[in-house]
NURO-407606 format. One record per residue (C-alpha): residue number from 1; residue in one letter; x negated, y negated, z. Coordinates in nm, 2 decimals, always signed. Each point is the difference from the previous one (the first is absolute). Example, Ala and Ser with C-alpha at 12.3 -4.5 7.8 and 13.67 -1.06 7.14 Angstrom:
<site><k>1</k><r>A</r><c1>-1.23</c1><c2>+0.45</c2><c3>+0.78</c3></site>
<site><k>2</k><r>S</r><c1>-0.14</c1><c2>-0.34</c2><c3>-0.07</c3></site>
END
This chain:
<site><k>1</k><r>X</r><c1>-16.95</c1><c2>-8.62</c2><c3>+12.64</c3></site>
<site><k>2</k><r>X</r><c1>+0.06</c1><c2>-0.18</c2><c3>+0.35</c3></site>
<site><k>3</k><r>X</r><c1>-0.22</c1><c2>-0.06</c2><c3>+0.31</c3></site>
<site><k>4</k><r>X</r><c1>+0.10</c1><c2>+0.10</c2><c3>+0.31</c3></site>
<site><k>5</k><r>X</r><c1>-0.13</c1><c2>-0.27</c2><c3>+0.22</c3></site>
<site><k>6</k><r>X</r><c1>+0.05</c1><c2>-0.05</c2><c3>+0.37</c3></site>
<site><k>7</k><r>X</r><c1>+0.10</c1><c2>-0.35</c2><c3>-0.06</c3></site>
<site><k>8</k><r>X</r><c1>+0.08</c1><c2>-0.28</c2><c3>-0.19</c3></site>
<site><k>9</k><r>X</r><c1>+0.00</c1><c2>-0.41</c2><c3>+0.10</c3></site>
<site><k>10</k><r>X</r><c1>+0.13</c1><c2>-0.22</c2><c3>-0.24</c3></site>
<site><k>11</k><r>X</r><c1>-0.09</c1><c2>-0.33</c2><c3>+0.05</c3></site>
<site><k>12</k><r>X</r><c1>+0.19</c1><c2>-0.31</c2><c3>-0.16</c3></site>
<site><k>13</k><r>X</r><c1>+0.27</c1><c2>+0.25</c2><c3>+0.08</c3></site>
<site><k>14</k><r>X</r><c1>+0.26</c1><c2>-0.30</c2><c3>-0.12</c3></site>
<site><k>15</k><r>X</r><c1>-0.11</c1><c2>+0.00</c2><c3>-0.33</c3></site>
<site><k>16</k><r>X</r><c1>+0.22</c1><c2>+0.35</c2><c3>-0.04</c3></site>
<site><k>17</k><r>X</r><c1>+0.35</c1><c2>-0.18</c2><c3>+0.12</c3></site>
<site><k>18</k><r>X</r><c1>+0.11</c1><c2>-0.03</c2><c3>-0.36</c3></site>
<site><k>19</k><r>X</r><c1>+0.02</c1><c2>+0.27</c2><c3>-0.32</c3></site>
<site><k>20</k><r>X</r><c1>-0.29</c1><c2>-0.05</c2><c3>-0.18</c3></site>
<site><k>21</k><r>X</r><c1>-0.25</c1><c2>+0.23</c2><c3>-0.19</c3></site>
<site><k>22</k><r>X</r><c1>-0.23</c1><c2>-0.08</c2><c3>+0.30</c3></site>
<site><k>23</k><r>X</r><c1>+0.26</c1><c2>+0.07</c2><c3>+0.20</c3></site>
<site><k>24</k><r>X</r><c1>+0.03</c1><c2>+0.35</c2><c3>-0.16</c3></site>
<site><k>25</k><r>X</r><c1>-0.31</c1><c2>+0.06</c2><c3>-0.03</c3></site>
<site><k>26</k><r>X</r><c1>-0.06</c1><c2>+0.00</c2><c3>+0.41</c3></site>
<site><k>27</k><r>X</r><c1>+0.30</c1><c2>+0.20</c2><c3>+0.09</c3></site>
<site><k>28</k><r>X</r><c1>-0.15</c1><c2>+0.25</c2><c3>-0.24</c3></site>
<site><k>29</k><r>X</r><c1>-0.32</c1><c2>-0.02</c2><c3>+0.15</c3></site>
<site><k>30</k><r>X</r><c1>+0.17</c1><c2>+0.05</c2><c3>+0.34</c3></site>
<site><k>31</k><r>X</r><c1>+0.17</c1><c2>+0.29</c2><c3>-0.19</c3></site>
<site><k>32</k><r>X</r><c1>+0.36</c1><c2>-0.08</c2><c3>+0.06</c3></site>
<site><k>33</k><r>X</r><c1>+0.09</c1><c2>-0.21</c2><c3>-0.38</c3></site>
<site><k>34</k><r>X</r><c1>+0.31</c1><c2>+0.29</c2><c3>-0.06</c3></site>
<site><k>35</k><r>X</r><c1>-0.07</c1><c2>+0.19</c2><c3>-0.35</c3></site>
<site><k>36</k><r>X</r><c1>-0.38</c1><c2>-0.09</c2><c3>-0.02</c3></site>
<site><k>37</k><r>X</r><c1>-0.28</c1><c2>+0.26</c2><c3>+0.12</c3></site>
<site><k>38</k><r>X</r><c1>-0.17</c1><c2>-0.15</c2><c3>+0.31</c3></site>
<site><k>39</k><r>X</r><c1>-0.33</c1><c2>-0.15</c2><c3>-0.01</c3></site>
<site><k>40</k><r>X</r><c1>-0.10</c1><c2>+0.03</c2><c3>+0.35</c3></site>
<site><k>41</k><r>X</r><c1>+0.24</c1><c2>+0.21</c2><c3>+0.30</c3></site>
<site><k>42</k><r>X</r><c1>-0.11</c1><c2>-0.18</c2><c3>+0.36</c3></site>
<site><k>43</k><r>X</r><c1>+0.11</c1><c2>+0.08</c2><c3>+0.32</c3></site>
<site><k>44</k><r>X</r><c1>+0.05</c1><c2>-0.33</c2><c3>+0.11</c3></site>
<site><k>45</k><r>X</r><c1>-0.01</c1><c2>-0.36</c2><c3>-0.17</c3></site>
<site><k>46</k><r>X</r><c1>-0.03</c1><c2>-0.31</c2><c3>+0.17</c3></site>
<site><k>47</k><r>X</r><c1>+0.12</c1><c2>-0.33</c2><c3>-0.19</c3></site>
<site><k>48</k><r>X</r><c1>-0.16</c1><c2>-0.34</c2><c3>+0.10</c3></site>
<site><k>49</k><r>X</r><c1>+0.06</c1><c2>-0.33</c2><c3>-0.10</c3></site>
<site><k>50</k><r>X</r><c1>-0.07</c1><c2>-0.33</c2><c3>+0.16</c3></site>
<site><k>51</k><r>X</r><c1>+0.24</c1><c2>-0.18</c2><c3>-0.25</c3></site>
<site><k>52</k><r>X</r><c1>+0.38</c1><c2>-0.12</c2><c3>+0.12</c3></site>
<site><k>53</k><r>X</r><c1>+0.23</c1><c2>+0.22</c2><c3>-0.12</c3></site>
<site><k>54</k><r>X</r><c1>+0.36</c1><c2>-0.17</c2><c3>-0.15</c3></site>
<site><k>55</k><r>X</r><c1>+0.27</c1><c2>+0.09</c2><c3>+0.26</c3></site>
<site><k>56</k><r>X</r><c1>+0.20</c1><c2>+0.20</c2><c3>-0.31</c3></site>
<site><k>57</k><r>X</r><c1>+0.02</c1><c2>+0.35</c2><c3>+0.09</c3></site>
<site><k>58</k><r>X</r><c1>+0.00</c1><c2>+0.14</c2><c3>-0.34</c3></site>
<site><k>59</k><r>X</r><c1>-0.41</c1><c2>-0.12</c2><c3>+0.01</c3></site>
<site><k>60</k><r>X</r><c1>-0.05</c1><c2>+0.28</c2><c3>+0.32</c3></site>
<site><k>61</k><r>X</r><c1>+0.12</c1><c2>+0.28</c2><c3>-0.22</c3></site>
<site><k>62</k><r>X</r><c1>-0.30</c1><c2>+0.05</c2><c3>-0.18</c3></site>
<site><k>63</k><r>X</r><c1>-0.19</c1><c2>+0.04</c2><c3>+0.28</c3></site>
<site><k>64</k><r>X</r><c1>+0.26</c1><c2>+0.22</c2><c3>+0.18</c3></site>
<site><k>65</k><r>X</r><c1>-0.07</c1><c2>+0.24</c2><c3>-0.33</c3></site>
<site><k>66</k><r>X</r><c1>-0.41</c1><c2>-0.03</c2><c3>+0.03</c3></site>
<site><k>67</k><r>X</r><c1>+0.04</c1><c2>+0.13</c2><c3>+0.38</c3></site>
<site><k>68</k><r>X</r><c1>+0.28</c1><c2>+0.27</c2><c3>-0.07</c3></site>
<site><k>69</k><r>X</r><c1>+0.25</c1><c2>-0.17</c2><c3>+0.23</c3></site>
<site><k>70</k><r>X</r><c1>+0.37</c1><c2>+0.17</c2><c3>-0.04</c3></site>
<site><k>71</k><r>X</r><c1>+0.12</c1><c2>-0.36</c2><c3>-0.05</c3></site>
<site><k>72</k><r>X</r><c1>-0.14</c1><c2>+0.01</c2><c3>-0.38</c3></site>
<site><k>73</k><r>X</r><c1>+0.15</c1><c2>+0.31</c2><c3>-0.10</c3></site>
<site><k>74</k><r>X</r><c1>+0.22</c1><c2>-0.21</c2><c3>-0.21</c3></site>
<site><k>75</k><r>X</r><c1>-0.01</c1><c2>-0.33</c2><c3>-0.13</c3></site>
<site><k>76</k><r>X</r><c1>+0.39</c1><c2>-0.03</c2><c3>-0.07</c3></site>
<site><k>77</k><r>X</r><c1>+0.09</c1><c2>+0.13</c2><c3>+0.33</c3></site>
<site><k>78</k><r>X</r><c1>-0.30</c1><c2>-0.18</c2><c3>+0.14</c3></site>
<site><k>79</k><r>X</r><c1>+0.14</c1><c2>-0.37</c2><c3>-0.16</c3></site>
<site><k>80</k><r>X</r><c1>+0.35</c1><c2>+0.05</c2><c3>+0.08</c3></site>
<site><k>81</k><r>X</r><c1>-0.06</c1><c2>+0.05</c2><c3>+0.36</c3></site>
<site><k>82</k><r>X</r><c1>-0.25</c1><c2>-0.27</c2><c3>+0.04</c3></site>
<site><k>83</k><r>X</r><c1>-0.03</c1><c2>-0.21</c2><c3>-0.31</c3></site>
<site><k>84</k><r>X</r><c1>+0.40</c1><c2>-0.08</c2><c3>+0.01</c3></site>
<site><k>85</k><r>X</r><c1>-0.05</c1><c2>+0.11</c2><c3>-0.34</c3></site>
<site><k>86</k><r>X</r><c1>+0.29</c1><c2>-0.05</c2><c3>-0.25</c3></site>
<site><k>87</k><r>X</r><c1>+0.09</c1><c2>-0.03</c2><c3>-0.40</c3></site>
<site><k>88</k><r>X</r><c1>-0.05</c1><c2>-0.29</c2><c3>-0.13</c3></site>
<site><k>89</k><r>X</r><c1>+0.08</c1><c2>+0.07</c2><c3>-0.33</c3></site>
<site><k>90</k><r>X</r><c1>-0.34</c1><c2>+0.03</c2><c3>-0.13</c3></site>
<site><k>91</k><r>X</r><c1>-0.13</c1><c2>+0.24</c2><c3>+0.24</c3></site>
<site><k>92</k><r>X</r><c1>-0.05</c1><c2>+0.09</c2><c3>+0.39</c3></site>
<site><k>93</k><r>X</r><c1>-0.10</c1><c2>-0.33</c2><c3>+0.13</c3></site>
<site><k>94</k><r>X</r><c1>-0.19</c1><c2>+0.11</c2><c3>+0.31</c3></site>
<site><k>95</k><r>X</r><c1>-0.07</c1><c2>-0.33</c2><c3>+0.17</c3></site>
<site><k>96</k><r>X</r><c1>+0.16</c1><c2>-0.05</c2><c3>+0.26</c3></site>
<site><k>97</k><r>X</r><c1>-0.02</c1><c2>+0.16</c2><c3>+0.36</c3></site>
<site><k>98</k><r>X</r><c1>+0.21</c1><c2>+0.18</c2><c3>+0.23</c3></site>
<site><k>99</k><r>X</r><c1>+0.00</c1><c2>+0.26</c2><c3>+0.34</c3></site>
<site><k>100</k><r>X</r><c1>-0.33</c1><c2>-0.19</c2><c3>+0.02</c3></site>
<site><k>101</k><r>X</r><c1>+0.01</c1><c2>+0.08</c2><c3>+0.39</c3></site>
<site><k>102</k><r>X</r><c1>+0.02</c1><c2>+0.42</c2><c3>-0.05</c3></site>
<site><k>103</k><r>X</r><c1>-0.27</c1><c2>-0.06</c2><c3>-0.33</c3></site>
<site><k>104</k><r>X</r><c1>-0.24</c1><c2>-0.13</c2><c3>+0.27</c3></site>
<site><k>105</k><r>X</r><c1>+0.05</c1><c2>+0.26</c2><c3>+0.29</c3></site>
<site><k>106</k><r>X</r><c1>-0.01</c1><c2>+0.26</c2><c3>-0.29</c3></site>
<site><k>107</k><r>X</r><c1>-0.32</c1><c2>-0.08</c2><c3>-0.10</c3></site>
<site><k>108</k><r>X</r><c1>-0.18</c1><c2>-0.11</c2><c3>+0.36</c3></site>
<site><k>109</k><r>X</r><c1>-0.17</c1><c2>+0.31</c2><c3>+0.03</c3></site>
<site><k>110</k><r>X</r><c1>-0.20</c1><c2>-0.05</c2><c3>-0.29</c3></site>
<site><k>111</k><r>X</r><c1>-0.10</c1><c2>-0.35</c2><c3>-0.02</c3></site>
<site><k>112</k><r>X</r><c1>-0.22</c1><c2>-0.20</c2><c3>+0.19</c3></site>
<site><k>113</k><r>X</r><c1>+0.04</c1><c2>-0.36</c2><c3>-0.03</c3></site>
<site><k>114</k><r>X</r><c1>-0.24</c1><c2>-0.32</c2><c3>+0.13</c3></site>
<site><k>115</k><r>X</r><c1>+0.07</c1><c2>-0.31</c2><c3>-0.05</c3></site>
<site><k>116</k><r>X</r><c1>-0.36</c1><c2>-0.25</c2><c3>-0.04</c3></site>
<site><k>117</k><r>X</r><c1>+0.06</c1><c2>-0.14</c2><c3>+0.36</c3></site>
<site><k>118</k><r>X</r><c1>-0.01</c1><c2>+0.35</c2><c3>+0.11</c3></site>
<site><k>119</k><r>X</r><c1>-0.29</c1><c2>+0.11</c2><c3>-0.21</c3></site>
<site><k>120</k><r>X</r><c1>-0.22</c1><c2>-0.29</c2><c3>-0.02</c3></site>
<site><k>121</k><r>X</r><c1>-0.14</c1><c2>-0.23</c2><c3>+0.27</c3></site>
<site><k>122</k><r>X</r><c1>+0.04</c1><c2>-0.34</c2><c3>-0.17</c3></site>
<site><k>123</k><r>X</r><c1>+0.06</c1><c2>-0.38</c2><c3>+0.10</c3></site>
<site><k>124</k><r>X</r><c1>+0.35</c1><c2>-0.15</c2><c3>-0.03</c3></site>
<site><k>125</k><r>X</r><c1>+0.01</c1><c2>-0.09</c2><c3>-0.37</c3></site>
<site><k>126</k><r>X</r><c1>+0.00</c1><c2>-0.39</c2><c3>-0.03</c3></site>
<site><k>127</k><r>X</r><c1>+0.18</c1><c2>-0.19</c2><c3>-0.27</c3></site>
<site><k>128</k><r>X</r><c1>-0.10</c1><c2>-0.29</c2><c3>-0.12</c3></site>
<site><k>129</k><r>X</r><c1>+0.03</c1><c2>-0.24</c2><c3>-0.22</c3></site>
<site><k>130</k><r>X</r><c1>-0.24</c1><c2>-0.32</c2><c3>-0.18</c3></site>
<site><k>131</k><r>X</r><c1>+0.13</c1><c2>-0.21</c2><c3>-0.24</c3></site>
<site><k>132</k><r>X</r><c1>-0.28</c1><c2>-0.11</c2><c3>-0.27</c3></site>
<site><k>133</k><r>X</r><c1>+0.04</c1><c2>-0.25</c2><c3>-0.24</c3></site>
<site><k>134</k><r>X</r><c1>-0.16</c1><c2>+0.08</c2><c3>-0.36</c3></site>
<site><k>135</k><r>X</r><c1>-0.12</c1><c2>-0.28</c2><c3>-0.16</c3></site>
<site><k>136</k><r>X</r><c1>+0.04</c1><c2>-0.07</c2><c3>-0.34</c3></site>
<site><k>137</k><r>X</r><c1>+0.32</c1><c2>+0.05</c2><c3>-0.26</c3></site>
<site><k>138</k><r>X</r><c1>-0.12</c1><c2>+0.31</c2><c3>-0.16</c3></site>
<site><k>139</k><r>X</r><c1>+0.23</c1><c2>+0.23</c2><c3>+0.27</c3></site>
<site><k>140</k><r>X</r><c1>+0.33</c1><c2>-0.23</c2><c3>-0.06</c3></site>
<site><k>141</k><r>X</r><c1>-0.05</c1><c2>-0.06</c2><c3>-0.39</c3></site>
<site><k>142</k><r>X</r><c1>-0.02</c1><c2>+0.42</c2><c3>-0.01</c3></site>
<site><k>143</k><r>X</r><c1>+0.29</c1><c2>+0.05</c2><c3>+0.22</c3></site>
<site><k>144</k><r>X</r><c1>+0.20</c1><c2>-0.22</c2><c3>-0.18</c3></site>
<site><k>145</k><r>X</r><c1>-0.08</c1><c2>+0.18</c2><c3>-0.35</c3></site>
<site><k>146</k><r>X</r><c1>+0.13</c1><c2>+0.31</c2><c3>+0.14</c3></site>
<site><k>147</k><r>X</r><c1>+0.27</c1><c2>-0.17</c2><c3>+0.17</c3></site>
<site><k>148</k><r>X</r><c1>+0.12</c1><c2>-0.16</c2><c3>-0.37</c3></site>
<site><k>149</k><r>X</r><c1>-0.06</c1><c2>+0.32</c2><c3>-0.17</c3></site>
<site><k>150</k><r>X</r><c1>+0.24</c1><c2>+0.21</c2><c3>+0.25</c3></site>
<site><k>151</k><r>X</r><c1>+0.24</c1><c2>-0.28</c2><c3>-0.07</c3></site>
<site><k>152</k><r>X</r><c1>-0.01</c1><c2>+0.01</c2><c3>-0.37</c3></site>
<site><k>153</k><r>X</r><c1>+0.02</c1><c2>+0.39</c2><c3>-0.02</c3></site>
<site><k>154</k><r>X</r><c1>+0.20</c1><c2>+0.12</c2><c3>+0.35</c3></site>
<site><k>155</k><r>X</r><c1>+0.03</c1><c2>+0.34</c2><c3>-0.09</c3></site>
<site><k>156</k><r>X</r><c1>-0.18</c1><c2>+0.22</c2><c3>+0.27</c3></site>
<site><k>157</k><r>X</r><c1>-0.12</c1><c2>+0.26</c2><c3>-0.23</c3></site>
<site><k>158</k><r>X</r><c1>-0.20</c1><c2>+0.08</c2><c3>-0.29</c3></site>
<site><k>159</k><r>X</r><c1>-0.29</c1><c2>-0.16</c2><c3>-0.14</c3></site>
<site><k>160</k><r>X</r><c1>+0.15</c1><c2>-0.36</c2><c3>+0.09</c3></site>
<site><k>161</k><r>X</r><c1>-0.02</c1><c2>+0.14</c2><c3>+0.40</c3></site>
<site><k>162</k><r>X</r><c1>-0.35</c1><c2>+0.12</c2><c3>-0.08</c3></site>
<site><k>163</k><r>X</r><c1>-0.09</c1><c2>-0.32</c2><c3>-0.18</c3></site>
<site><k>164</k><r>X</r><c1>+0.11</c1><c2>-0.20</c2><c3>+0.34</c3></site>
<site><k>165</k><r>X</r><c1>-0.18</c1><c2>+0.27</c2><c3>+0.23</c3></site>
<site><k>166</k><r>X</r><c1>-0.29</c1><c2>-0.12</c2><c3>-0.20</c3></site>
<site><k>167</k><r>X</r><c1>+0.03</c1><c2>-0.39</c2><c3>+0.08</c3></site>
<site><k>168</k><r>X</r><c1>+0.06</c1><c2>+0.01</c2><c3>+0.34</c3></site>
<site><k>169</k><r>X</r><c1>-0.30</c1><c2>+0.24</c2><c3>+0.08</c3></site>
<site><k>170</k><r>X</r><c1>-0.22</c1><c2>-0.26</c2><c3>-0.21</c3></site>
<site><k>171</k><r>X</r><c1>+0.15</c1><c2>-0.27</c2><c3>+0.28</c3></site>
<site><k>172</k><r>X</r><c1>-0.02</c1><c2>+0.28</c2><c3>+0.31</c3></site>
<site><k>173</k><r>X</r><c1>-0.40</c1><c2>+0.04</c2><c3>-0.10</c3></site>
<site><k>174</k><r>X</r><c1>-0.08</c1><c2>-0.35</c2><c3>-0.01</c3></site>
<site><k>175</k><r>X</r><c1>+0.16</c1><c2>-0.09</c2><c3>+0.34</c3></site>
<site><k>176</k><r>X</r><c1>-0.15</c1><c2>+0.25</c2><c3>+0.16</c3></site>
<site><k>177</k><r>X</r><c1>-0.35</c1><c2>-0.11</c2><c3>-0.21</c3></site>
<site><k>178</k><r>X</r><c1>+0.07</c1><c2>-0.36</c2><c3>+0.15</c3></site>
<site><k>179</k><r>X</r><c1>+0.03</c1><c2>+0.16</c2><c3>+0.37</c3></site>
<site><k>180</k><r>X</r><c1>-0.37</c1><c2>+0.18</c2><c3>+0.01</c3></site>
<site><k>181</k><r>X</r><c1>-0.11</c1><c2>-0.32</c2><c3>+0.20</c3></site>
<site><k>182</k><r>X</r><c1>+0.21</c1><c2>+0.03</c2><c3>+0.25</c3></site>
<site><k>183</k><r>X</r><c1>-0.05</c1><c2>+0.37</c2><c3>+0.03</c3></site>
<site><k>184</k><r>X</r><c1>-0.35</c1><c2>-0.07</c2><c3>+0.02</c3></site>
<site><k>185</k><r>X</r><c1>+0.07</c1><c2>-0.23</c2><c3>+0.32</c3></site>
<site><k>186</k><r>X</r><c1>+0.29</c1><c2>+0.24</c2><c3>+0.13</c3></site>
<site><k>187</k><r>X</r><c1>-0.28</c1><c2>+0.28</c2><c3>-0.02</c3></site>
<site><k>188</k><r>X</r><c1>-0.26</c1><c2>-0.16</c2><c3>+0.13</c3></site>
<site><k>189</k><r>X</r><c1>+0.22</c1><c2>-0.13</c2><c3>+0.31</c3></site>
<site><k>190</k><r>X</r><c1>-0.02</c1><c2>+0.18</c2><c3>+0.32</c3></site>
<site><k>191</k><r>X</r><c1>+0.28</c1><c2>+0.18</c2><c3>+0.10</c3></site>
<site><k>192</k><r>X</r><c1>+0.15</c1><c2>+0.12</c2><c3>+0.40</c3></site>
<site><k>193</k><r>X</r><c1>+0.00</c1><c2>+0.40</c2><c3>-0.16</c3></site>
<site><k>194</k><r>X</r><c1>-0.29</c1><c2>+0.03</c2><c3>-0.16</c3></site>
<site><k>195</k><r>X</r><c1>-0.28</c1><c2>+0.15</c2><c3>+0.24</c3></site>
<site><k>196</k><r>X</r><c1>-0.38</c1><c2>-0.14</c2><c3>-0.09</c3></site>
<site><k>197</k><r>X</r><c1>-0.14</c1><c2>+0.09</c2><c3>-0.31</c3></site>
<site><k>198</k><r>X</r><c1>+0.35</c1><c2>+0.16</c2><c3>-0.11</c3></site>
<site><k>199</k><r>X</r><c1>+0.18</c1><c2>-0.15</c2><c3>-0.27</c3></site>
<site><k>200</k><r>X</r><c1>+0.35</c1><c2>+0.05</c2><c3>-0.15</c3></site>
<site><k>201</k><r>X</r><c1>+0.11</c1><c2>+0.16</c2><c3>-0.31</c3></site>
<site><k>202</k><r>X</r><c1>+0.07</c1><c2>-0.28</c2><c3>-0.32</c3></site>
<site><k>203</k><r>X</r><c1>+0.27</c1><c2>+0.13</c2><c3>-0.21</c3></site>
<site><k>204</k><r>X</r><c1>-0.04</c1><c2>-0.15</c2><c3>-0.35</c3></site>
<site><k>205</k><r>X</r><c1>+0.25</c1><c2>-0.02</c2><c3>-0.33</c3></site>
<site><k>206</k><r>X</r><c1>-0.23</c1><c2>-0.08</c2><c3>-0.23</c3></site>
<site><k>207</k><r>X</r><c1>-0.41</c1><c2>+0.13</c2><c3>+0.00</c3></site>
<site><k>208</k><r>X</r><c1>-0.06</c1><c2>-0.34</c2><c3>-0.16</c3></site>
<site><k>209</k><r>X</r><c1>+0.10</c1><c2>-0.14</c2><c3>+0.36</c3></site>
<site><k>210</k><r>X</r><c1>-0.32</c1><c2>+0.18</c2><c3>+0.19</c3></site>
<site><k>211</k><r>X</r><c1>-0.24</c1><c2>-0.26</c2><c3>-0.16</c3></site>
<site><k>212</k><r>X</r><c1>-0.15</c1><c2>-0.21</c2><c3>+0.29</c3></site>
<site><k>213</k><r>X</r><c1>+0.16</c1><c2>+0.27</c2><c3>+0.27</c3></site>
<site><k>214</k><r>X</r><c1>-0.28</c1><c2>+0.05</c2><c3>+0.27</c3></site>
<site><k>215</k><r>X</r><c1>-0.07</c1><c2>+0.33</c2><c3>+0.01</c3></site>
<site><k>216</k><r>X</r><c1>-0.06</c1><c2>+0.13</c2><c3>+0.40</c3></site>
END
């Protein structure tokens, strides 16, 4: 039995772009999943997401289907006019893009599109970099391991790949153990954007790495 709502939003709309039983499972709850009995029949749906999208077209058709756009009547048709879709022996590889120009007049009418500079008030983003020296030999002796161990077993693949993955995360974790001191002093120094009493998000690899962090 379906629902007639007035509406639907989806949020996270981008997590639909690809065929997937999630993916299904919302067209059907959208009620327009061909062959399966609608879950819900709104008369309007509005997708969000605050996520990049991949410039691929194929990754719009999705959500050309969840709003009932004309454009997704057909996938085949859909990827052969946009997608430059052709046979590659295994299959349709749809990957590619073309008539990118009339895909986005087509679908202007539909979308609304902000980019952060438009959306958010924010400072100029500032790179920069500080070179800290770690002391002791633990961080080179546990590079090195990995380094000998990719060069005894090369093959990219397989539990050898995993094995190396392994090492060089073991060496990752204790440079970034060794650089909590000067974190500490980065943190703790003032800055030209912060505003009094305001402090900056720490981004962090390793929870081990918060010990000693001031927390303001």
């Amino acid at each position: 039995m379906s629902t007639s709502w007035a509406g639907i939003v989806l949020d996270e709309a981008h997590y639909i772009k690809n065929d997937s039983q999630r993916t299904k499972h919302a067209l059907r709850l959208l009620g327009v999943e061909k062959g399966k009995q609608p879950v819900s029949e709104p008369e309007v749906v509005y997708l969000l997401t605050g996520t990049p999208m991949s410039s691929r077209p194929r990754d719009l058709f999705n959500l050309l289907k969840a709003v009932r756009h004309p454009l997704a009547t057909s996938f085949y048709t859909y990827a052969t006019r946009y997608c430059a879709a052709y046979d590659n022996g295994y299959g349709l590889d749809t990957n590619g893009a073309s008539n990118l120009d009339e895909l986005a007049e087509t679908v202007a009418g539909i979308m609304l599109r902000r980019t952060k500079d438009e959306a958010l008030d924010l400072p100029p983003k500032v790179r920069s970099w500080q070179p800290v020296e770690i002391s002791g030999k633990t961080v080179g002796s546990l590079a090195a391991r990995a380094l000998d161990y990719l060069e005894q077993h090369p093959a990219r693949s397989g539990s050898t790949w995993v094995t190396f993955l392994g090492l060089l995360n073991q060496a990752r974790h204790a440079a970034t153990v060794g650089k909590v001191a000067a974190t500490i002093e980065a943190v703790n120094a003032p800055t030209d954007h912060e505003e009094p009493g305001e402090a900056g998000p720490v981004l962090l690899h390793w929870t081990r790495s918060r010990s000693g962090l001031p927390e303001r």
